[in-house]
C-alpha positions as CSV (number, residue, x, y, z in Angstrom):
1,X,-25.4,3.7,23.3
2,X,-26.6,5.8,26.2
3,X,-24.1,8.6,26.7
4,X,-24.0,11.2,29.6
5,X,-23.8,14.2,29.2
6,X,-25.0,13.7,25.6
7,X,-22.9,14.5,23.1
8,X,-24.1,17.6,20.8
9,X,-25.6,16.4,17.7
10,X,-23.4,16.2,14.3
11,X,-23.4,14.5,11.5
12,X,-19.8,13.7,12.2
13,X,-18.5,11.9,15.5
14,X,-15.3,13.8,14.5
15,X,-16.5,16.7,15.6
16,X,-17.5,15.9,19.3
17,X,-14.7,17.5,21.6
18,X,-13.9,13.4,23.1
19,X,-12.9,12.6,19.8
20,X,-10.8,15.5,19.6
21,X,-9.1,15.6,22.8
22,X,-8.6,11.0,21.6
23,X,-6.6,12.1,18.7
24,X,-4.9,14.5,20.2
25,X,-3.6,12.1,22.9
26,X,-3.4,9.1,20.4
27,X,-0.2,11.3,18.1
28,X,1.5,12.0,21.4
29,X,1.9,8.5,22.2
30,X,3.0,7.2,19.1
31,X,5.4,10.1,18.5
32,X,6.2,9.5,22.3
33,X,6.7,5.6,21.4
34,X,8.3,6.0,17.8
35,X,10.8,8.5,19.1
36,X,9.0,11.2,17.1
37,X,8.6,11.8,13.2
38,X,12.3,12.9,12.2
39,X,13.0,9.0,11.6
40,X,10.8,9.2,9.0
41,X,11.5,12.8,7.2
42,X,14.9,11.2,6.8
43,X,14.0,8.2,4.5
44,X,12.1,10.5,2.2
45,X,14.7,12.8,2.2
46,X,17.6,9.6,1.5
47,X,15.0,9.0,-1.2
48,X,14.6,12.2,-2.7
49,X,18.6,12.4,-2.8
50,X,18.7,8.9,-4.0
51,X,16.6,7.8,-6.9
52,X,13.1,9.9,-6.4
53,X,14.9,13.2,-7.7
54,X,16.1,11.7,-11.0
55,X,12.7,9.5,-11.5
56,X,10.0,11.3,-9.6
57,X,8.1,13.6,-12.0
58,X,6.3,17.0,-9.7
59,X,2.5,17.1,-11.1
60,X,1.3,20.7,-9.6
61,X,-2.4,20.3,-8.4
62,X,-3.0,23.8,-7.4
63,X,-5.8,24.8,-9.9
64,X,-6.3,21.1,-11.2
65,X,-9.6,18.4,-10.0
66,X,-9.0,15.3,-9.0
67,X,-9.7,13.9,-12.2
68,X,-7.5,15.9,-14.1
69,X,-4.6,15.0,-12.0
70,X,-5.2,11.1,-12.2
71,X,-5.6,11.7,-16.1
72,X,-2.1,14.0,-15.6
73,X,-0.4,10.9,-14.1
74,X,-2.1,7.9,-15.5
75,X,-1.7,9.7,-18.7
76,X,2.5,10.4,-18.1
77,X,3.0,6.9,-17.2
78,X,5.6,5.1,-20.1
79,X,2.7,1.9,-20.4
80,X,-0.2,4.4,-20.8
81,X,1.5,5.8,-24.2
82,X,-0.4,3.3,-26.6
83,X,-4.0,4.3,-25.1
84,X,-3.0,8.6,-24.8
85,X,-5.8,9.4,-27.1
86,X,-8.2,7.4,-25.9
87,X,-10.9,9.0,-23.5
């Protein structure tokens, strides 16, 4: 595709200021056509009143690699208990 002016070379289209400015204008329409994002802050909030605070279990991957928290919550699920010591 013949581009002008060229765009600066990347290896990620992400970074070339069109792209930027596309995003940009893509969230304000659909906040603009969705009526904005407090719609959805209040279902997780219903849920984390509802059931997610007495069944939801908080896995803290501050210091932790991806790996270790996948084993952390694979490993705390009630079906993984009959395979825990198997690596």
């Amino acid at each position: 595709m013949d581009i002008a002016p060229g765009l600066p070379a990347t290896d990620n289209f992400q970074h070339w200021p069109p792209w930027r400015t596309l995003v940009v204008e893509t969230a304000r329409r659909v906040l603009e056509y969705t009526g904005g994002t407090l719609r959805y802050l209040e279902a997780y909030a219903e849920a984390g009143l509802a059931w997610l605070h007495e069944d939801g279990e908080v896995v803290d991957t501050t210091f932790r690699s991806p790996g270790e928290v996948a084993r952390k919550i694979g490993g705390s699920h009630p079906a993984n208990a009959l395979t825990a010591g198997i690596t």
